[in-house]
N, C-alpha and C positions, 0 to 999 in steps of 0.2 A: 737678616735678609729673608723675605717671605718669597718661595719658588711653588710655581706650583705642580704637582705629580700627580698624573690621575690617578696612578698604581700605589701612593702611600696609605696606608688606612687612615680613617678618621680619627682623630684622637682630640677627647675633650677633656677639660679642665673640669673634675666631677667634685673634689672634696678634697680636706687638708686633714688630717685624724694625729691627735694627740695621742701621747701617751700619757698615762693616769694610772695611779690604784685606786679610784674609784668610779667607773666609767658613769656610773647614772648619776651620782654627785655631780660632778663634771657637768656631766649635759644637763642638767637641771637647772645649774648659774647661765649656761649659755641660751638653753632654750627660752628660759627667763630674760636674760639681758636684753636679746635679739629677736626675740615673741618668734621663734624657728619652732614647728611643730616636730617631733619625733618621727622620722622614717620609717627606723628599724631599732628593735632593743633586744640585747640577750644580756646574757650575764655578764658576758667580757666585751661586748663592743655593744655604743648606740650610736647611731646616726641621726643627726637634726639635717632637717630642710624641708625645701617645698618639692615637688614632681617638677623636672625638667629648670634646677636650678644646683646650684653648686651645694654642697651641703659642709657640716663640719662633723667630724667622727671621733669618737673617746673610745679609746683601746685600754683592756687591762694590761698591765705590764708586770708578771711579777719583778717584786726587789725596786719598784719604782723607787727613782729619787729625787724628790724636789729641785730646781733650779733654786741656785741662791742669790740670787741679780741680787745687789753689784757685786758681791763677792765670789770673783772667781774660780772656787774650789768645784762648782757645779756649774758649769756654764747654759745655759738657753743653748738650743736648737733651732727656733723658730720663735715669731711673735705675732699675732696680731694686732691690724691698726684699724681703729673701728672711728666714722666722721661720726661725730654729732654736733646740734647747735649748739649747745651751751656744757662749758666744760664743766661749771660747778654742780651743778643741775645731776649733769651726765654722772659725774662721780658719787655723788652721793645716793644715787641708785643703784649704780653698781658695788657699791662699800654695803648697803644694806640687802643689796643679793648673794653677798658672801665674797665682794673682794678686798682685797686687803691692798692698803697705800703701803707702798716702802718707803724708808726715809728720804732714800735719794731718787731729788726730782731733778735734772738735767734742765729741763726749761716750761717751767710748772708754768709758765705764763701764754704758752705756744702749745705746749701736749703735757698730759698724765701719763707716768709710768703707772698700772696696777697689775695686782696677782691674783689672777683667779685661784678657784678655790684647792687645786693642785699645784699651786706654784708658777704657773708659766705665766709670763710676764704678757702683757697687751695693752696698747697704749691707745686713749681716747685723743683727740686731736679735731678743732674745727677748720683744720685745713684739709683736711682728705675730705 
């Protein structure tokens, strides 16, 4: 339910930020994937996006540890769901930008499960 308050601050939906042990790795599949230009880079964090749009952020994390989708010993925190037209197309650029297919596809004929190049799972789909 949306009320509205003139006295609430504004608060905007600015980025989603992974964690990673290797935050420019990381951004580098993504900025690749999604042609997102670099923000901001340091050692431990970079941000991709454009001015005046939401961004994605890769944080070092020491002692990171991969998600092991589907095996639940390391569970996912989060996922991304990325639309594109064509799913074969779509995955085989993203497998040649450094992501990796897991065996298990739930409904390989509707969406791809893949794993960037830190583990975290994101699924391509031509329904979103």
């Amino acid at each position: 339910m949306h009320t509205e308050n003139a006295s609430a601050p504004a608060i905007r939906y600015s980025a989603v930020t992974f964690d990673c042990s290797d935050p420019a790795e990381l951004a580098r599949f993504y900025s690749d994937a999604l042609e997102l230009p670099i923000a901001y880079s340091s050692d431990d964090f970079v941000l991709l996006g454009q001015e005046g749009s939401a961004g994605l952020g890769f944080n070092r994390l020491a002692g990171y540890r991969r998600p092991t989708w589907p095996d639940p010993s390391q569970e996912k925190h989060a996922h991304l769901e990325l639309g594109v037209d064509d799913l074969d197309a779509a995955q085989a650029r993203l497998l040649a930008l450094g992501a990796v297919e897991p065996a298990a596809q739930p409904a390989p004929d509707r969406w791809r499960v893949l794993l960037d190049p830190a583990g975290h799972q994101f699924c391509i789909s031509t329904l979103v």
